[in-house]
C-alpha positions as a Markdown table, in Angstrom:
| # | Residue | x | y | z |
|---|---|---|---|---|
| 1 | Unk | 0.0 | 0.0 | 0.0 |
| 2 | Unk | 1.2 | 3.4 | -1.1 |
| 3 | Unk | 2.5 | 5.5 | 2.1 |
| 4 | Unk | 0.4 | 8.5 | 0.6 |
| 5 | Unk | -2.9 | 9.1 | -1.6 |
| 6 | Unk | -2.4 | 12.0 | -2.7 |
| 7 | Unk | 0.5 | 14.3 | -2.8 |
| 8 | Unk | 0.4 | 18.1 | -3.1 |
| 9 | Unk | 3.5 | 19.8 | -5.0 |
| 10 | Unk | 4.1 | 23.7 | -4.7 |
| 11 | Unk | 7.1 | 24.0 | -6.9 |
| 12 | Unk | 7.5 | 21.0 | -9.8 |
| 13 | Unk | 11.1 | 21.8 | -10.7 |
| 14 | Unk | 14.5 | 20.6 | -9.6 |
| 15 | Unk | 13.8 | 19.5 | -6.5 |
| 16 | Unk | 9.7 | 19.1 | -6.4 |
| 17 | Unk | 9.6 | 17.4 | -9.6 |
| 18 | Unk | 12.7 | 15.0 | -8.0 |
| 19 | Unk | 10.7 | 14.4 | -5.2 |
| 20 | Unk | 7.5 | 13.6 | -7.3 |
| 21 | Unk | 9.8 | 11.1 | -9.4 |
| 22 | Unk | 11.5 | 9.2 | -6.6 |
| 23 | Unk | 7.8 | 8.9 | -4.7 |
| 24 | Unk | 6.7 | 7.6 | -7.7 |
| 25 | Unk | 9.7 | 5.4 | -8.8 |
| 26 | Unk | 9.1 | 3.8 | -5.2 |
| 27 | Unk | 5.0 | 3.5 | -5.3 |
| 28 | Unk | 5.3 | 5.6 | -2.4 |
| 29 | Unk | 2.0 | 7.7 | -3.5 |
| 30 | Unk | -1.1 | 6.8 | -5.4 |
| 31 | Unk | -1.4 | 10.4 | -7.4 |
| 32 | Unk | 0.8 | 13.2 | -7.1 |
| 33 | Unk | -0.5 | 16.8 | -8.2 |
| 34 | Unk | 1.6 | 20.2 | -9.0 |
| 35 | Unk | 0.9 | 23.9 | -8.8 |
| 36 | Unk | 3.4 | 26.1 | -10.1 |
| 37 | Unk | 3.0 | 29.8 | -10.5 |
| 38 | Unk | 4.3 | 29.7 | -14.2 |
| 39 | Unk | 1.4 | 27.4 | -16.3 |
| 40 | Unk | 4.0 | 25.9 | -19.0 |
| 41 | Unk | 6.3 | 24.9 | -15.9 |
| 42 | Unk | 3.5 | 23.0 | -15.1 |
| 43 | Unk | 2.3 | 22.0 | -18.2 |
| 44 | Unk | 6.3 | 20.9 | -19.0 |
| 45 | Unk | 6.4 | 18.9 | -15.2 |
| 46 | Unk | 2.7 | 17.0 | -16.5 |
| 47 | Unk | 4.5 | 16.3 | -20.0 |
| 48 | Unk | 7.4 | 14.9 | -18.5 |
| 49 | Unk | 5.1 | 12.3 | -16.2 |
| 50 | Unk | 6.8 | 14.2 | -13.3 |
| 51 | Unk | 3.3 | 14.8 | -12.2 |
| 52 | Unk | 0.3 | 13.4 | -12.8 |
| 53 | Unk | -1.8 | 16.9 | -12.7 |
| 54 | Unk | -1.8 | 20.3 | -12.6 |
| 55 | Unk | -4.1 | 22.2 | -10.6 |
| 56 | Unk | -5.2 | 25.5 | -11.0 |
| 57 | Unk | -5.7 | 26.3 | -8.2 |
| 58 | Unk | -4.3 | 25.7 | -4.0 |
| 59 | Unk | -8.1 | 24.7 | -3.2 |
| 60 | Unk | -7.8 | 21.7 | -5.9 |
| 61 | Unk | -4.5 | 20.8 | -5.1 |
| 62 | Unk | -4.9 | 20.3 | -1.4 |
| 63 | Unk | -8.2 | 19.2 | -1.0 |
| 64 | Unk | -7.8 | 15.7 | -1.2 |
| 65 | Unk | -4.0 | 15.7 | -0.5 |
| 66 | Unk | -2.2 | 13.8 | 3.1 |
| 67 | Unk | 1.1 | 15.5 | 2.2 |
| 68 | Unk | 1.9 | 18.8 | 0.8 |
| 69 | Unk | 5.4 | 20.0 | -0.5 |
| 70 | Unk | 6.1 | 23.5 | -0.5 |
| 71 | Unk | 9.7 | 23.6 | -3.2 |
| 72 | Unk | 9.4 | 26.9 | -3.6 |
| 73 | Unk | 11.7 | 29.3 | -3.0 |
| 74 | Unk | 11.2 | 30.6 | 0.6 |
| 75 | Unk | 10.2 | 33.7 | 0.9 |
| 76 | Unk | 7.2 | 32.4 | -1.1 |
| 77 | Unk | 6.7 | 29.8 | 1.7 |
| 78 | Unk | 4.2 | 32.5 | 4.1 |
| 79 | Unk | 1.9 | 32.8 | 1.0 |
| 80 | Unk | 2.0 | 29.4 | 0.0 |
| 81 | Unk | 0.9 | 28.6 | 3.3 |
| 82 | Unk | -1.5 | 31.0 | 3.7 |
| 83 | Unk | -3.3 | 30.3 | 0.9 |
| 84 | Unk | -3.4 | 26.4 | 1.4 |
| 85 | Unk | -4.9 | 26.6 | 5.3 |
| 86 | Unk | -8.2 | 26.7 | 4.3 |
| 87 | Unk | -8.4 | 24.1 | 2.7 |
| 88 | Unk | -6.1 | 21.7 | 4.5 |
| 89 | Unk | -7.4 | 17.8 | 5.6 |
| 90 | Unk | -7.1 | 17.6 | 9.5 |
| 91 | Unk | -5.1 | 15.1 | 9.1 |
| 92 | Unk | -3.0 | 16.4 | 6.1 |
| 93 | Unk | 1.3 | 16.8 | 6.7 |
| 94 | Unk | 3.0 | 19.5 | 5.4 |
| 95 | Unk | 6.5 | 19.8 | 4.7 |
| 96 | Unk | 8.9 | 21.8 | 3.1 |
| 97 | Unk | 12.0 | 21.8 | 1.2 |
| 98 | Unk | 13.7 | 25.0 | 1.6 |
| 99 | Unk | 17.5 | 25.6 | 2.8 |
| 100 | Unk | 16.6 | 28.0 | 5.5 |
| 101 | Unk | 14.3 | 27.2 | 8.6 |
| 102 | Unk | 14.1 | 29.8 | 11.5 |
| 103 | Unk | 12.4 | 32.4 | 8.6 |
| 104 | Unk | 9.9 | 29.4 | 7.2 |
| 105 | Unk | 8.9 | 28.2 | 10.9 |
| 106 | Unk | 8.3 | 32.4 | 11.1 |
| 107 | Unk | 6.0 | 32.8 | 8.2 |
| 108 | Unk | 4.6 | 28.9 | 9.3 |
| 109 | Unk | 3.3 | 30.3 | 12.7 |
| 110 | Unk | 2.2 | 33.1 | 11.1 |
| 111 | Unk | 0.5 | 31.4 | 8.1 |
| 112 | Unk | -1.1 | 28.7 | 10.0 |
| 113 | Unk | -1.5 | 29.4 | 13.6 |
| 114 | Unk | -3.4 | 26.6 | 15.4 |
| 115 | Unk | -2.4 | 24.4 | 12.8 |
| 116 | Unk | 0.9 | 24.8 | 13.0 |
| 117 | Unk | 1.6 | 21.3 | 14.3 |
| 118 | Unk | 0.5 | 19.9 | 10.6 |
| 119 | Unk | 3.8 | 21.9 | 9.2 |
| 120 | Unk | 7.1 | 20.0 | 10.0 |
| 121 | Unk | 10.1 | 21.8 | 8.4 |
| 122 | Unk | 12.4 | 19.8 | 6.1 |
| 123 | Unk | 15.8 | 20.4 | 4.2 |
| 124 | Unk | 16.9 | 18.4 | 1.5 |
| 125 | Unk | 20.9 | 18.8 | 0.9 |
| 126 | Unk | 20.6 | 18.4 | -2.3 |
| 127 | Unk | 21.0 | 19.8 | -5.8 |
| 128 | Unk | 22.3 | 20.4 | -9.2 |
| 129 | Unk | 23.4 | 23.5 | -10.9 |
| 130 | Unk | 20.2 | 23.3 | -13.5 |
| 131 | Unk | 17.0 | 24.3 | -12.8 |
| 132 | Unk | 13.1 | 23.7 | -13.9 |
| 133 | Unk | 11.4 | 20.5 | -14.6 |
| 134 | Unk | 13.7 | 19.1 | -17.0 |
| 135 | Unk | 16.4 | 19.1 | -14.4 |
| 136 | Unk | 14.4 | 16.9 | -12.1 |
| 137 | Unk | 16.0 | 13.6 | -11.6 |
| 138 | Unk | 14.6 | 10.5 | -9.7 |
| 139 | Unk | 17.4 | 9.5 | -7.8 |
| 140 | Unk | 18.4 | 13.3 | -6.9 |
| 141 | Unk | 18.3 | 12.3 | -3.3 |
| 142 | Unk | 19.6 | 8.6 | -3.0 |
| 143 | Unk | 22.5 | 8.6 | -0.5 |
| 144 | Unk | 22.1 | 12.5 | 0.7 |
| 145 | Unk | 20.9 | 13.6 | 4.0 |
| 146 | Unk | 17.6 | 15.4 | 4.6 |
| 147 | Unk | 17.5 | 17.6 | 7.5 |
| 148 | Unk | 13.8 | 17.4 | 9.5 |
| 149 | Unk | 13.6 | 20.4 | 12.1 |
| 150 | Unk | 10.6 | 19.1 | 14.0 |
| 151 | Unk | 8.3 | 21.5 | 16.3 |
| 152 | Unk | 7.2 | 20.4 | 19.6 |
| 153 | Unk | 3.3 | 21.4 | 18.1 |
| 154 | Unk | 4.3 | 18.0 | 15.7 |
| 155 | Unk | 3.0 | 14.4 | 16.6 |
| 156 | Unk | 5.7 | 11.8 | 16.4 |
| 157 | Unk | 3.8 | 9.6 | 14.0 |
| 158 | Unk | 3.4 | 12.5 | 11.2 |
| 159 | Unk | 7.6 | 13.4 | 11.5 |
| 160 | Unk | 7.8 | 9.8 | 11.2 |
| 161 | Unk | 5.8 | 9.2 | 8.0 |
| 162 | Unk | 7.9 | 12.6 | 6.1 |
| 163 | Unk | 10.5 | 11.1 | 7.4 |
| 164 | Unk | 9.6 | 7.8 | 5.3 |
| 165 | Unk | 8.8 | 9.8 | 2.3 |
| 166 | Unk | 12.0 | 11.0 | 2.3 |
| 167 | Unk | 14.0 | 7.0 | 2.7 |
| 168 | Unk | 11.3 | 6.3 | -0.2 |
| 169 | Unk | 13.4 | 8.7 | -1.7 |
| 170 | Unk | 16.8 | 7.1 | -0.8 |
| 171 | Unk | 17.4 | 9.7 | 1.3 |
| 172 | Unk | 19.9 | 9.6 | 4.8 |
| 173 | Unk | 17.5 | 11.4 | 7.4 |
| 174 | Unk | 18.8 | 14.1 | 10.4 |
| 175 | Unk | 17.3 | 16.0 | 12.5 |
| 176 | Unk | 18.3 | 19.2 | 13.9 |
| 177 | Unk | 16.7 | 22.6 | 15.7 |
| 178 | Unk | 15.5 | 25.3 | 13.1 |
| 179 | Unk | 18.4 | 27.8 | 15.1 |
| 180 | Unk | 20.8 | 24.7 | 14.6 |
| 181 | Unk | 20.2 | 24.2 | 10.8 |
| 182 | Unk | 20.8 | 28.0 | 10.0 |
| 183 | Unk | 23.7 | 28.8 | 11.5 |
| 184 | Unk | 25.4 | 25.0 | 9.8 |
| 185 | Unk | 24.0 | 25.8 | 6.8 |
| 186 | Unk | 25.4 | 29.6 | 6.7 |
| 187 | Unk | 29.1 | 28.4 | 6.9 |
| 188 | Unk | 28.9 | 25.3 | 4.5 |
| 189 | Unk | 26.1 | 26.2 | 1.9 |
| 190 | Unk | 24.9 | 29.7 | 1.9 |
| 191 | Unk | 28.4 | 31.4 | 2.0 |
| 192 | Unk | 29.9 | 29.1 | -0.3 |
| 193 | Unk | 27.3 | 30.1 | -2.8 |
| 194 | Unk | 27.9 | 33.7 | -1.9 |
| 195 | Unk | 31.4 | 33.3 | -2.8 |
| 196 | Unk | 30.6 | 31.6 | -6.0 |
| 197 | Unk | 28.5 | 34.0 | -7.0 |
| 198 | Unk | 30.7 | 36.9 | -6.0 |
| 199 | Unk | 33.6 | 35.8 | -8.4 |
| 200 | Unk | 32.2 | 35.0 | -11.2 |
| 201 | Unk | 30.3 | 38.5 | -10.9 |
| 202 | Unk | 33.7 | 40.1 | -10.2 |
| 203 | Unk | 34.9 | 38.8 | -13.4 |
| 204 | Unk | 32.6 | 39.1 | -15.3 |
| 205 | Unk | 32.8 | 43.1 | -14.5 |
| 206 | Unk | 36.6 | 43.0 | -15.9 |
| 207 | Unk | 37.3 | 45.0 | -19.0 |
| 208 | Unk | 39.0 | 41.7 | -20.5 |
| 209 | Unk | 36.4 | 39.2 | -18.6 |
| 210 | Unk | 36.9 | 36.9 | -22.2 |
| 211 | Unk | 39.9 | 36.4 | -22.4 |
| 212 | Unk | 39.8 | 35.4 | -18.3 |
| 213 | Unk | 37.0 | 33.4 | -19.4 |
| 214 | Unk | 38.9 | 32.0 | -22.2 |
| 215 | Unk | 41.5 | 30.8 | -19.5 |
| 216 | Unk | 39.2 | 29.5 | -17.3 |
| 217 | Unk | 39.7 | 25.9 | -16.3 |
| 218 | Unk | 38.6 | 22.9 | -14.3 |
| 219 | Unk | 39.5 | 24.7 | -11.1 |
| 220 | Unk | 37.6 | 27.5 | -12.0 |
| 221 | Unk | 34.6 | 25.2 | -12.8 |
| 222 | Unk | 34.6 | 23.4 | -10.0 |
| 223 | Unk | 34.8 | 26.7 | -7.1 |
| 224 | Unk | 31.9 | 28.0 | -9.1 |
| 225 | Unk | 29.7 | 25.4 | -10.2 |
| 226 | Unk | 27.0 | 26.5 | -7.9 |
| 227 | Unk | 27.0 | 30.2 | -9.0 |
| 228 | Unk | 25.2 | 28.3 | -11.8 |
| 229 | Unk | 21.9 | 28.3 | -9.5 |
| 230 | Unk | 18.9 | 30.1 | -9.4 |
| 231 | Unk | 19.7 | 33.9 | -8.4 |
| 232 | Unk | 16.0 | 34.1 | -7.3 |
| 233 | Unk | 16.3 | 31.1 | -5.0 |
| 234 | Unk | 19.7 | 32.3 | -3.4 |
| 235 | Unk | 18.7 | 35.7 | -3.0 |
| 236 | Unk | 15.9 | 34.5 | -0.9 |
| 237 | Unk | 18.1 | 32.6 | 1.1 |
| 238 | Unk | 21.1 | 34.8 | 1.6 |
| 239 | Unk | 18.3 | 37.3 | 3.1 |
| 240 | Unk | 16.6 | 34.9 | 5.0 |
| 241 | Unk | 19.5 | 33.6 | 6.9 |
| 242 | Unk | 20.8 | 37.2 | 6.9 |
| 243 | Unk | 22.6 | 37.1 | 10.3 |
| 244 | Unk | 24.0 | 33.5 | 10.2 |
| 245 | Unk | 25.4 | 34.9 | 6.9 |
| 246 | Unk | 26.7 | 38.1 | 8.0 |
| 247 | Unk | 28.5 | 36.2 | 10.7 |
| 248 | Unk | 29.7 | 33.5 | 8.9 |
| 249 | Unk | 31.2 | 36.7 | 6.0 |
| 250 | Unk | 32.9 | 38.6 | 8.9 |
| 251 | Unk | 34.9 | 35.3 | 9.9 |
| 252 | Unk | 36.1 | 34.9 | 6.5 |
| 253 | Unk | 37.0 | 38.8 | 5.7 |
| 254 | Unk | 39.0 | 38.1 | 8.7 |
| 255 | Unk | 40.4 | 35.1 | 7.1 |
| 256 | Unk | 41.3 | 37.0 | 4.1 |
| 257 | Unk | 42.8 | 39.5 | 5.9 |
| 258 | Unk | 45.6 | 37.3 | 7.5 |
| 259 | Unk | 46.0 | 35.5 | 4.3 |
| 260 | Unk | 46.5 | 38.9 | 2.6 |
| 261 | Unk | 49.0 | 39.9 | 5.4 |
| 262 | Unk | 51.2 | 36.8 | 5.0 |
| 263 | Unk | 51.1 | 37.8 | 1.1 |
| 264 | Unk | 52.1 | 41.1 | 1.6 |
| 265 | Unk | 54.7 | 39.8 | 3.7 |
| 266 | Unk | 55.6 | 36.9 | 1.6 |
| 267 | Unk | 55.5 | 34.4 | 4.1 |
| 268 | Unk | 55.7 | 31.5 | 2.7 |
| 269 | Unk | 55.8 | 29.2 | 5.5 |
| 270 | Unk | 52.8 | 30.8 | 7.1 |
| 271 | Unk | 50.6 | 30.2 | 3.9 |
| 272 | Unk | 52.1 | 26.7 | 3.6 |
| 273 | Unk | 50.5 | 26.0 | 6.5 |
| 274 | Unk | 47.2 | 27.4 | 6.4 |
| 275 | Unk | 46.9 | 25.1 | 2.8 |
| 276 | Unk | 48.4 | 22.1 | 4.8 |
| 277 | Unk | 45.8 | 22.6 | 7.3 |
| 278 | Unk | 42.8 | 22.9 | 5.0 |
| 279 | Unk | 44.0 | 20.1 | 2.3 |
| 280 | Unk | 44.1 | 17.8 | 6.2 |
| 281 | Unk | 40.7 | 18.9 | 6.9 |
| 282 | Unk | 39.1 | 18.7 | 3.6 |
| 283 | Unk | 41.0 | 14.7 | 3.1 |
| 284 | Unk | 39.6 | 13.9 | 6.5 |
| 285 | Unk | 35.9 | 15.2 | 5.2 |
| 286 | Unk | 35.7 | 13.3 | 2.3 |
| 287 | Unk | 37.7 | 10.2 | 4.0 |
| 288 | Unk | 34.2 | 10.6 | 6.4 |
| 289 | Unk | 32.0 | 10.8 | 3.6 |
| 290 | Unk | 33.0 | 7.7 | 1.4 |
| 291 | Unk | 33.5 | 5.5 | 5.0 |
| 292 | Unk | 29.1 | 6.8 | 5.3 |
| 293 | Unk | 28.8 | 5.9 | 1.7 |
| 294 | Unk | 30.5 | 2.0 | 1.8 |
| 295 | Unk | 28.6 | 1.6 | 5.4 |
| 296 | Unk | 25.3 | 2.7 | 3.5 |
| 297 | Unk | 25.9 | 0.4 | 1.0 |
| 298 | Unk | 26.7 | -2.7 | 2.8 |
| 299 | Unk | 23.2 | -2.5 | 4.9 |
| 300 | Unk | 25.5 | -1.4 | 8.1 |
| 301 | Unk | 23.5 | 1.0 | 10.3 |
């Protein structure tokens, strides 16, 4: 028996229409239906099968609907909300997929009052640099973690069946506070992407940006993959996580400042080390990552 008869999906691209396709990859949900505030997004994400109808309309999509996903991007969350309350199931879970939490439990409270223990905030760490239906993937989650930043207003058993949605999906499940999730995710995700974005802008802005373009390798690439996102999505989370970010930006000026000092100075040895010390840390991260991955795979727990 499916785990769900009806899914809701606000947002059918990258990562909605992944969800949609790894539910239904796994018979995980009888019918799954998308809303998307741009009708041939919609009309793409019911071409490609991601979704198996569009409705017109938050009334029609959530009427019938035990889980709703909001994959939007979050500052649209309060709205999304809003609009769906009144027609919510009592029993009906809603989730969400968006990279910040503090600001969505916010606009939740706000949104839904009373009902507020029917919302359980969710974070999938995961992603591509494309965007839109057609970058949707079924097995976009297998092997990463989703974060679930319960409420105490939420009943075990409905944390427990997103929680399932999301191993339907192959997904690694961790849980963590809505203040805990921000300021993790301001250091490793949001300022990274902040950075990205900020170089490639920078160059860009050069008078001879082509020919730096032109000379642009794999190294190049790879520190700015993610600066091919969705602005929209990233500008709405740089601002939502605001003061994680701002504090998480100060440490590295600082950073940049001692590294600029031991350029000035040409100090070798002292920038030897700092890059001995990050090249340890970042071997010892991914050592930790593939040991997860090999456990995973043999069935160990």
């Amino acid at each position: 028996m499916p785990l769900f008869r009806q899914v809701a999906i606000f947002g059918v691209g990258l990562i909605g229409g992944s969800f949609a396709l790894a539910m239904k990859r796994a018979g995980a949900a009888e019918r799954i239906v998308g809303v998307s505030r741009n009708p041939a997004t919609l009309a793409r994400a019911v071409e490609l099968g991601i979704v198996d109808a569009g409705a017109p309309s938050a009334e029609e999509a959530v009427r019938d609907a035990d889980l709703v996903l909001v994959a939007a991007p979050v500052a649209q969350t309060g709205a999304i909300l809003s609009a769906i309350r009144p027609f919510l199931r009592p029993d009906a879970i809603v989730t969400d997929a968006g990279s910040t939490k503090s600001d969505v439990v916010a606009a939740a409270r706000t949104a839904l009052g009373d009902r507020i223990g029917q919302f359980i905030p969710g974070h999938p760490i995961a992603g591509r640099e494309l965007n839109g239906p057609d970058a949707a993937i079924p097995d976009l989650y297998v092997g990463k973690k989703v974060v679930l930043a319960a409420l105490p207003e939420n009943r075990s058993q409905d944390v427990e069946r997103v929680a399932a949605a999301w191993q339907h999906c192959g997904a690694v499940v961790h849980r963590l506070s809505p203040e805990e999730h921000d300021r993790i995710f301001a250091a490793v995700s949001h300022l990274p992407h902040l950075l990205a974005y900020a170089l490639v802008d920078d160059i860009a802005a050069k008078p001879h940006a082509d020919l730096l373009f032109q000379y642009a390798a794999s190294g190049f690439r790879d520190f700015t993959r993610i600066a091919g996102s969705s602005p929209e999505m990233w500008r709405d989370i740089t601002l939502a996580n605001r003061d994680a970010m701002l504090a998480e930006l100060d440490s590295y000026l600082a950073q940049l400042g001692k590294l600029r000092a031991m350029l000035v100075a040409a100090d070798g040895a002292a920038l030897e080390a700092v890059y001995a010390n990050a090249q340890r840390a970042r071997h010892a991260w991914i050592s930790a990552i593939e040991a997860s991955e090999k456990q995973s795979q043999s069935g160990g727990d």
